[in-house]
N, CA and C of each residue as an Amber inpcrd file, in Angstrom:
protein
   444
   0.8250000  -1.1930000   0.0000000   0.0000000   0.0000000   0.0000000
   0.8690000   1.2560000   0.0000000   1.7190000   1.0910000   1.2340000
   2.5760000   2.4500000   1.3970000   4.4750000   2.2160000   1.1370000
   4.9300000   2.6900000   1.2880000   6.4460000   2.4840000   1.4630000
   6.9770000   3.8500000   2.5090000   7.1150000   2.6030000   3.2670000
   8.2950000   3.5520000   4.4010000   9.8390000   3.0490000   4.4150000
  10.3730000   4.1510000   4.4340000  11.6310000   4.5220000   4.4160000
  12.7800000   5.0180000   5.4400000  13.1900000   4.4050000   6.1660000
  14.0690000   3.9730000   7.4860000  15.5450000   4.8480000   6.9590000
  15.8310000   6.1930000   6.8950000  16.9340000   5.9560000   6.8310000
  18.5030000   6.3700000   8.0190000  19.0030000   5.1030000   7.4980000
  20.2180000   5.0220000   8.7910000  19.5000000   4.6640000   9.7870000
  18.4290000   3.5980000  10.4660000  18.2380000   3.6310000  11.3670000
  18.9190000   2.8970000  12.6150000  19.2040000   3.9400000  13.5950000
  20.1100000   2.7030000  14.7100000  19.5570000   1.5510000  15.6990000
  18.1930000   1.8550000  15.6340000  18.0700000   1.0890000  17.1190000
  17.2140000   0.1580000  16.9150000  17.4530000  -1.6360000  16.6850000
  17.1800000  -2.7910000  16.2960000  15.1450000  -2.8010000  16.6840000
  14.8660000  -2.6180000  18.3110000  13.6970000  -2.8340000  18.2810000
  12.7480000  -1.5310000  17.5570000  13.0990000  -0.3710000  17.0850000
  12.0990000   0.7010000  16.3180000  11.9460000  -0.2180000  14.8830000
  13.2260000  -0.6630000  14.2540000  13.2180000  -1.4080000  12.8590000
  12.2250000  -2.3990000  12.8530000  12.1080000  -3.2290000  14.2830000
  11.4270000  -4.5510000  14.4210000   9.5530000  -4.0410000  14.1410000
   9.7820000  -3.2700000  15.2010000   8.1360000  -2.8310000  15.2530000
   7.6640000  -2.1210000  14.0890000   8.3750000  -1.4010000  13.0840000
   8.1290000  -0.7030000  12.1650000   7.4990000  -2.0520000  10.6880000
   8.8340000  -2.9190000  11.2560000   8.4680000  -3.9880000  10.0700000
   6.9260000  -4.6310000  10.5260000   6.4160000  -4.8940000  11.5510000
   5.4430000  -5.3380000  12.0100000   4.2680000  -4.1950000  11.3970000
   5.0670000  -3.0840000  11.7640000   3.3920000  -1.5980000  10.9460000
   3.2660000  -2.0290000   9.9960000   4.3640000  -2.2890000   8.8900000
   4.3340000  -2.2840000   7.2270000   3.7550000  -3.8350000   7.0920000
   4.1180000  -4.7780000   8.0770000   3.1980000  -5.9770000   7.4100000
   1.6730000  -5.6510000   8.0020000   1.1860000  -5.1030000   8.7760000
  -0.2720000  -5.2050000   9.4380000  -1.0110000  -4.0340000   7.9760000
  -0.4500000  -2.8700000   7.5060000  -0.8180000  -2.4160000   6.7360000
  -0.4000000  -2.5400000   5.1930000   0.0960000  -4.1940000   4.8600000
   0.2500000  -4.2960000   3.5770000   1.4120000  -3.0750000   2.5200000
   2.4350000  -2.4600000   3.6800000   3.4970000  -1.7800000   3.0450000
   4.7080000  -1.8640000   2.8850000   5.4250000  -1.7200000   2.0800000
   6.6270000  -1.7970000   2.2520000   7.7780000  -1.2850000   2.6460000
   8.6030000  -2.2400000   3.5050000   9.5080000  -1.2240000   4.1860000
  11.0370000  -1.1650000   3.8510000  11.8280000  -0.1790000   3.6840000
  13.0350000   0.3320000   2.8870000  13.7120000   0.3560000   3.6780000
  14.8960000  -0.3990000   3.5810000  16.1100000   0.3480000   4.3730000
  17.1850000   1.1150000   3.7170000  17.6540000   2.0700000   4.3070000
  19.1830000   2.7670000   3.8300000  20.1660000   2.8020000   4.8880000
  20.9200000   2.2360000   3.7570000  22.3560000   2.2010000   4.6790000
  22.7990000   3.1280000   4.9460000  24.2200000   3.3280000   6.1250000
  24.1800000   2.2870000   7.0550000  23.3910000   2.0530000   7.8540000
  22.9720000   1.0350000   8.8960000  22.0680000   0.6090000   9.7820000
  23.1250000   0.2910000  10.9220000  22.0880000   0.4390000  12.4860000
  23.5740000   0.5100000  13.1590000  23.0380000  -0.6670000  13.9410000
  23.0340000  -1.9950000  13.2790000  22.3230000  -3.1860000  13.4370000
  22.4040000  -3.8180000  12.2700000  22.6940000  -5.2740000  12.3670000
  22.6910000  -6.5290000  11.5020000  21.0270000  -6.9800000  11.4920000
  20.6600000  -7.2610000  10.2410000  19.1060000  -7.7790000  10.0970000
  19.0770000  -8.9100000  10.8460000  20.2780000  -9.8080000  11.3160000
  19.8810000 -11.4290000  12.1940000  20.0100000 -10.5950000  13.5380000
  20.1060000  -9.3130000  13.7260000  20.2960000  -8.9290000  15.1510000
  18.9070000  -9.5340000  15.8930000  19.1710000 -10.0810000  17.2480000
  17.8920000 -10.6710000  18.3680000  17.3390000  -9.7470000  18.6250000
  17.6570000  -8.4610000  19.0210000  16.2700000  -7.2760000  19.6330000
  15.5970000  -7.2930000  17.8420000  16.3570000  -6.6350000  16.9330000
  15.1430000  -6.6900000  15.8890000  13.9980000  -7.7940000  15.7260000
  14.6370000  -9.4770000  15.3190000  13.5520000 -10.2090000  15.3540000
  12.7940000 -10.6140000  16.3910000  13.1310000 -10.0660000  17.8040000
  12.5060000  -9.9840000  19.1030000  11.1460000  -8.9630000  19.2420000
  11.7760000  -7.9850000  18.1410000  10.4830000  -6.6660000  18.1780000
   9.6080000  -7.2810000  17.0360000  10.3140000  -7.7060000  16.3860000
   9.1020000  -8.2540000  14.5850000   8.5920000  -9.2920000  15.1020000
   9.0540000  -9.9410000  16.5610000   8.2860000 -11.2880000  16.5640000
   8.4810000 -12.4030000  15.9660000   7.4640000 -13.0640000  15.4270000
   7.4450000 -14.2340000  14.6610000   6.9740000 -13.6750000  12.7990000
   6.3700000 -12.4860000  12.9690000   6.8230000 -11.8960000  11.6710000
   7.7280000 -11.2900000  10.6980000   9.0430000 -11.0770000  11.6740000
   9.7080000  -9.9640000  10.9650000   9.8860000 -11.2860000   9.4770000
  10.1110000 -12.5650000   9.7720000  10.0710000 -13.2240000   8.2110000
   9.4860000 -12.9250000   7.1860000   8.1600000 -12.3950000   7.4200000
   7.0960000 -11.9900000   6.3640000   7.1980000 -10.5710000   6.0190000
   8.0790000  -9.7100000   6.6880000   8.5160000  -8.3390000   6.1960000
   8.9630000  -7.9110000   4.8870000  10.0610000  -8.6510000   4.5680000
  11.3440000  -8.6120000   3.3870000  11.5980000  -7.1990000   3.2900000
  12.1000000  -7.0310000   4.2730000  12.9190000  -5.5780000   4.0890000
  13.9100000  -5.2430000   2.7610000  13.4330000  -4.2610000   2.0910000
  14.4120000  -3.7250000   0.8290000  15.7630000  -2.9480000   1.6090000
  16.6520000  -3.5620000   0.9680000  18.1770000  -2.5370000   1.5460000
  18.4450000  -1.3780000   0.1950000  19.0800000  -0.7490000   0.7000000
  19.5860000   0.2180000  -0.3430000  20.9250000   1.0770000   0.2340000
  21.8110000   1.0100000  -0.7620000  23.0040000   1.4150000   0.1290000
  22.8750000   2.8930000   0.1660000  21.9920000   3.9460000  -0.5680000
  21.9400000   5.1660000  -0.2120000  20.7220000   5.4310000  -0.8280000
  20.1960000   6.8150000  -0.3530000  18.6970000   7.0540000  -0.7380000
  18.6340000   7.6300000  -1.8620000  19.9050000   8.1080000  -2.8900000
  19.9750000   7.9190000  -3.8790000  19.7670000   7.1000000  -4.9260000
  20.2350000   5.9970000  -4.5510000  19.8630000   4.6140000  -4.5000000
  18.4090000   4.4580000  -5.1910000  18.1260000   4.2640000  -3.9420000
  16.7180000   3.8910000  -3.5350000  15.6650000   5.0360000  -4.6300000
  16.0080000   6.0840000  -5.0250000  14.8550000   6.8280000  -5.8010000
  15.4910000   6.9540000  -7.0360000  16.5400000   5.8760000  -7.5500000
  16.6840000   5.7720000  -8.8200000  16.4260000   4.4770000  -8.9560000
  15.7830000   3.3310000  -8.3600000  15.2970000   2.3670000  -8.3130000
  13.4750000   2.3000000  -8.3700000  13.2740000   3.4830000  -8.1910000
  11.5880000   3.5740000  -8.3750000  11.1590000   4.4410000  -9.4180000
  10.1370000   4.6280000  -9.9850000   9.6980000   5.3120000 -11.4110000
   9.6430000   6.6500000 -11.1830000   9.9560000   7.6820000 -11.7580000
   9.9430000   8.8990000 -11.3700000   9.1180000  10.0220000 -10.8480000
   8.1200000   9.1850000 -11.3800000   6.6040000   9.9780000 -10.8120000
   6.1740000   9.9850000  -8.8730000   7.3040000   8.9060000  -8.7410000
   6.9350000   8.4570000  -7.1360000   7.1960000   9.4360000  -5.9910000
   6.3480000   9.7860000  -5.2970000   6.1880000  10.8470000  -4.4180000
   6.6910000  10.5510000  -3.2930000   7.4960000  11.3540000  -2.4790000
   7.9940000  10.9670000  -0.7410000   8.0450000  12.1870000  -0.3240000
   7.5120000  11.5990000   0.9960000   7.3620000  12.4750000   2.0810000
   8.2490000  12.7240000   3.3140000   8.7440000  13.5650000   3.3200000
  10.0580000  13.7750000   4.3590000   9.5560000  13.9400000   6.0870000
  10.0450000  13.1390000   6.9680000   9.4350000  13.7060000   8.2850000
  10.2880000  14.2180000   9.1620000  10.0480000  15.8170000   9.4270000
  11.3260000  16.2600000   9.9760000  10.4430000  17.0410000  11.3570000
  10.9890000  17.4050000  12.2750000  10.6840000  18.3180000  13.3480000
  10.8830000  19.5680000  12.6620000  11.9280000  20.1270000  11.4480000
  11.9950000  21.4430000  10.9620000  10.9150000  21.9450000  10.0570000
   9.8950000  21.3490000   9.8460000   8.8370000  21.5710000   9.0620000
   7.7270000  22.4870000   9.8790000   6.6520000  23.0940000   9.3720000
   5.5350000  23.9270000   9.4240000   4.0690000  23.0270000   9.0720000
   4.3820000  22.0780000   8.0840000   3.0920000  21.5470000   7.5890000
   2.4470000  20.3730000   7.9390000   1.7970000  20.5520000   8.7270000
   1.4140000  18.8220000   9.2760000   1.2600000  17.8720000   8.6520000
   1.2360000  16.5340000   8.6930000   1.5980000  15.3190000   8.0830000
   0.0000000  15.0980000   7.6100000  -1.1290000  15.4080000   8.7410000
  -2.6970000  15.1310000   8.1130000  -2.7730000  16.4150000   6.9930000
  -2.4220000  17.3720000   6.6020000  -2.9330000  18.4450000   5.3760000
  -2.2730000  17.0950000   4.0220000  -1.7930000  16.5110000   4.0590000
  -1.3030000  15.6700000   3.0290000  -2.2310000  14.9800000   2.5770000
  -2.5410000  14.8740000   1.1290000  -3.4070000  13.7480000   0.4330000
  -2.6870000  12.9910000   0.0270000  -2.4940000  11.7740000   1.1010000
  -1.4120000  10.6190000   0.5340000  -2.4250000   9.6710000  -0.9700000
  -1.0530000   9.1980000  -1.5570000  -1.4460000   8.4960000  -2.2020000
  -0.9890000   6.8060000  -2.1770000  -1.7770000   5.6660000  -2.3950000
  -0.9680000   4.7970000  -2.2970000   0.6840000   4.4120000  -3.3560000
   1.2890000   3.9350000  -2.8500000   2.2100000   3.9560000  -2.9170000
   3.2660000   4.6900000  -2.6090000   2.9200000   5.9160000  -1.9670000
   3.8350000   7.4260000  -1.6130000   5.0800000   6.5130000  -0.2500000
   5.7970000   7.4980000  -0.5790000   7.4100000   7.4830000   0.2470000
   7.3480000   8.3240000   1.3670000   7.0200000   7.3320000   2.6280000
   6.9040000   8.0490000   3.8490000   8.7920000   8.1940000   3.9580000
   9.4910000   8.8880000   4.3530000  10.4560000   8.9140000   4.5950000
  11.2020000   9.5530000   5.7940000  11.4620000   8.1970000   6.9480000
  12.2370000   8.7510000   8.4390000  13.7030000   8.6160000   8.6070000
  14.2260000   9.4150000   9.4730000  15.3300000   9.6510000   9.6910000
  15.7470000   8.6120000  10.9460000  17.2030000   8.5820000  10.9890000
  17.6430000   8.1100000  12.4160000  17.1560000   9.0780000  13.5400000
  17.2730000   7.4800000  14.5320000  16.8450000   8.1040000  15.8750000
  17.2490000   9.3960000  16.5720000  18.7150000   9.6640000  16.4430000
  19.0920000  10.1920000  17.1740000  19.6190000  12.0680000  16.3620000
  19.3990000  12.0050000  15.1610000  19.8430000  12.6170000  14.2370000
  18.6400000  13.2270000  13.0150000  17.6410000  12.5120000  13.0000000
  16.7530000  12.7600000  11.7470000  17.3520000  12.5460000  10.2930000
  16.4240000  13.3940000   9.8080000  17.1750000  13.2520000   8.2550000
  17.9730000  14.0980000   7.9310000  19.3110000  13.7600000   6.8820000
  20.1550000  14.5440000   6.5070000  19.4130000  16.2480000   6.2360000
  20.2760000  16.9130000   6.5860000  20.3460000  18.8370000   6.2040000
  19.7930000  18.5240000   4.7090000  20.8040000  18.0740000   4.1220000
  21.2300000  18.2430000   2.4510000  19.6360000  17.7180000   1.9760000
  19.5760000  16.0630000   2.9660000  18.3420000  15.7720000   2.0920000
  16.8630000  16.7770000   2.0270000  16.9870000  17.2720000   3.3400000
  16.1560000  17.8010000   4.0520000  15.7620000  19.4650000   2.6160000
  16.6960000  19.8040000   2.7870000  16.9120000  21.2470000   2.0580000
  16.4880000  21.0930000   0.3840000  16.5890000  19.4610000  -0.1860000
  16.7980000  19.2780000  -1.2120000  15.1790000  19.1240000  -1.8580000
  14.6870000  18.8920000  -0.6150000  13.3330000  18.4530000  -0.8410000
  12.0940000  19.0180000   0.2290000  12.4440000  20.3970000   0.3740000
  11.6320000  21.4650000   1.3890000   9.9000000  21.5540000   1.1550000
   9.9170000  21.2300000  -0.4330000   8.3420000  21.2610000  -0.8430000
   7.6320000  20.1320000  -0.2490000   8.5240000  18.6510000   0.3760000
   7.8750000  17.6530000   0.6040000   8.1920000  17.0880000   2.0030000
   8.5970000  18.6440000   2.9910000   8.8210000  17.8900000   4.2710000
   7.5330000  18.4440000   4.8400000   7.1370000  17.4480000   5.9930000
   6.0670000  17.1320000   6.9450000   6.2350000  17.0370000   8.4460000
   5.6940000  17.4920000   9.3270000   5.7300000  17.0190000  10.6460000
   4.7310000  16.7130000  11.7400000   4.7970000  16.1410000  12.4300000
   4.0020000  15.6340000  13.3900000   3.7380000  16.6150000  14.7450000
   2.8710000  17.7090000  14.5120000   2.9800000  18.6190000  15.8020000
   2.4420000  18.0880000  16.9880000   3.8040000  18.5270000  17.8570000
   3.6400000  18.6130000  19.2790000   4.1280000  19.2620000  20.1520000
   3.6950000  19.0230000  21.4380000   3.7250000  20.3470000  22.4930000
   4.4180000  19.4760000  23.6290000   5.5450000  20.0470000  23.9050000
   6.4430000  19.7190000  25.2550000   7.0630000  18.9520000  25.3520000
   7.4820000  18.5680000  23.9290000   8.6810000  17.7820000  23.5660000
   9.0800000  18.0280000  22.3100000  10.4000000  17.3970000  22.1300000
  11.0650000  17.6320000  20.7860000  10.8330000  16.7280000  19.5000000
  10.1600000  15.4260000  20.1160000  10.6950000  14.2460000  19.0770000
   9.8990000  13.0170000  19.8480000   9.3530000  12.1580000  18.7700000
   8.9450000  10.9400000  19.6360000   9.3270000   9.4060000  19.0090000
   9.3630000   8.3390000  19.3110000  10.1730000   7.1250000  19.4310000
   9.6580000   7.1970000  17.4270000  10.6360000   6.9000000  17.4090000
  10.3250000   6.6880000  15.7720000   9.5860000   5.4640000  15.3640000
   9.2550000   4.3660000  15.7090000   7.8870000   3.5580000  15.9460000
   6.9800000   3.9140000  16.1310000   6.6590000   5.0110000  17.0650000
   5.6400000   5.7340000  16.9910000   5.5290000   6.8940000  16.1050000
   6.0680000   7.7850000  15.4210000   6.3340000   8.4800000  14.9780000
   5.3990000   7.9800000  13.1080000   6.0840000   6.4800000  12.8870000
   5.9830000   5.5900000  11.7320000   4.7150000   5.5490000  11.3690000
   4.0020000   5.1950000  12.9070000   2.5950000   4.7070000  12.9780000
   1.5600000   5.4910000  12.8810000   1.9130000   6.5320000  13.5830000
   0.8460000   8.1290000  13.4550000   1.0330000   8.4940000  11.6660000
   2.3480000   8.4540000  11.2270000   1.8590000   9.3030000  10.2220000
   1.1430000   7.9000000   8.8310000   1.6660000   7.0350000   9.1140000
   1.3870000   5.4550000   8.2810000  -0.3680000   5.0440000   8.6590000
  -0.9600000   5.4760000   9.7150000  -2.1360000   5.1100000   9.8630000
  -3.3030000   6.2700000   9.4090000  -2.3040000   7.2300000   9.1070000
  -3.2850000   8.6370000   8.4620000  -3.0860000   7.9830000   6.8380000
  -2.1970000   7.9610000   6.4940000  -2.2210000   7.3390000   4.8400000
  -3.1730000   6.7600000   4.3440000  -2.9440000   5.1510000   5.5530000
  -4.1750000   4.3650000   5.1400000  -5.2820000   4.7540000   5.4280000
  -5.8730000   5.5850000   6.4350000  -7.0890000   6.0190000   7.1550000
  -8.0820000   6.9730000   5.7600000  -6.9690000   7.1350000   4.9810000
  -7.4200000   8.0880000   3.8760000  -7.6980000   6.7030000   2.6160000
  -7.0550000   5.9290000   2.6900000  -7.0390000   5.1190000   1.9730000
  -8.4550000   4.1040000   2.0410000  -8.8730000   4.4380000   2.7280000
 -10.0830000   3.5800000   3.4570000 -11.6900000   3.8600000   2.9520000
């Protein structure tokens, strides 16, 4: 349905649970290298459960990569805390490129700057940032919710 896009992500159980969003909602999930975790790592298939098998995570060694591997028309959505535009004003479409950053870092400046018309954020009050599993799920369950 959707494609989400992990990139650099470090921390084994957000990857696990994320792969679990993308199989419960029929999407696919992307990785970009580097990852600061091996795919046989135990917290990941500890968080995917007995599904992360049914995931098939796509690798891609850069997100360059990765959007010269899809047709050009394909739309992604950047999720940054530096944005203004909330993630619900979006009319997703299926197949669109949710696209998250590492935990600890977000998404690259460069990427960020490169693609200002298509960043999004998740507003909130009295904090900076929230677990990127959750983060995945809020904006991945508005997609489909539209999709519905």
């Amino acid at each position: 349905m959707f494609n989400v896009v992990l990139v650099e992500p470090e921390i084994p159980p957000n990857t696990g649970n994320i792969g679990r969003l993308c199989l419960a909602t029929g999407s696919s999930l992307h990785l970009v290298k580097p990852l600061g975790f091996s795919l046989g790592d135990r917290e990941l298939r500890r968080a995917g459960l007995d599904y992360w098998e049914e995931v098939h995570p796509q690798l891609w060694d850069s997100f360059e990569a990765l959007r010269q591997g899809q047709p050009p028309d394909a739309r992604y959505f950047f999720l940054t805390t530096k944005s203004q535009r909330p993630y619900y004003q979006v009319q997703f479409q299926r197949k669109d490129f949710l696209v998250f950053g590492r935990e600890t870092k977000g998404l690259p400046e460069d990427l960020l700057a490169a693609n200002a018309h298509a960043c999004i954020t998740i507003p909130m009050h009295g904090t900076r940032s929230l677990n990127l599993a959750t983060a995945v799920a809020i904006v991945l369950f508005e997609a489909v919710r539209q999709q519905r």
